[in-house]
N, C-alpha and C positions, 0 to 999 in steps of 0.2 A: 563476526557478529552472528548470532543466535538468528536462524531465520523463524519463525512464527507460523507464517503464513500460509495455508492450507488449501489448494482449489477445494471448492464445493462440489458433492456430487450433486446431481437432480437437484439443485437450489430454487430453479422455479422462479416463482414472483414472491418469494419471502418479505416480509417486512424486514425493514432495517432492523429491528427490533430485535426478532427473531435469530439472527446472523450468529455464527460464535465467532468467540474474540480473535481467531484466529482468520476470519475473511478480512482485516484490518488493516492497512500499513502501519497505523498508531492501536496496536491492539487493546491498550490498557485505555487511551482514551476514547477506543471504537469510531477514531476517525480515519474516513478513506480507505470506505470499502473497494477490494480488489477481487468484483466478482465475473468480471467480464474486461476485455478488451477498450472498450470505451469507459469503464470505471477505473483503469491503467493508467490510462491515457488523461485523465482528468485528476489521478492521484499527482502524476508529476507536473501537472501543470500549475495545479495548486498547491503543492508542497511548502513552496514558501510563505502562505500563509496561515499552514497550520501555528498556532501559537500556544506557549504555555506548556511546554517539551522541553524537555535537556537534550543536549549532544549527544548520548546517548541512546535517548528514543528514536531519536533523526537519524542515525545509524540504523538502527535495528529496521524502521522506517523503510529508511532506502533499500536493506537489502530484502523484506518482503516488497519492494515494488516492484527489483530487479528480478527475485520467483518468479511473481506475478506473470512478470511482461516476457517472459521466456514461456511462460506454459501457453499465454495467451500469442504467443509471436509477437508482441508488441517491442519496436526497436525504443533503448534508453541510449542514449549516446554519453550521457554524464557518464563520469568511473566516481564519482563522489558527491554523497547528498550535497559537500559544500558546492558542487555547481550548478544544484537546482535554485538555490536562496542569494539572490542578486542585491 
């Protein structure tokens, strides 16, 4: 799967607004931004109730969160979004 996800340089205190599609784990729907370490951490935890996604996005999803949580050292222990959605 296609990763997406981009660390931000100097992102600052941006509005959510502001972000590009690419701070995102859901890029196209700009849900679960992945700008820091505790926005990692709160993508996977809420992952399952993103809604309104195909298998697909959930894919693409997980593997910018697995980026993500590497640049930021945040440990994922899943090896597949299907074992964050219980």
């Amino acid at each position: 799967m296609q990763i997406t996800w981009k660390p931000l340089r100097d992102h600052g205190e941006h509005a959510r607004a502001s972000l590009p599609d690419s701070a995102f784990a859901f890029p196209k729907e700009r849900k679960e931004p992945l700008t820091d370490a505790a926005h990692v951490r709160s993508a996977i935890a809420r992952f399952s109730q993103v809604g309104g996604v195909s298998e697909t996005e959930r894919s693409q999803a997980f593997a910018n969160i697995k980026a993500a949580a590497g640049y930021y050292g945040v440990s994922v222990r899943a090896s597949s979004w299907r074992d964050l959605v219980a």
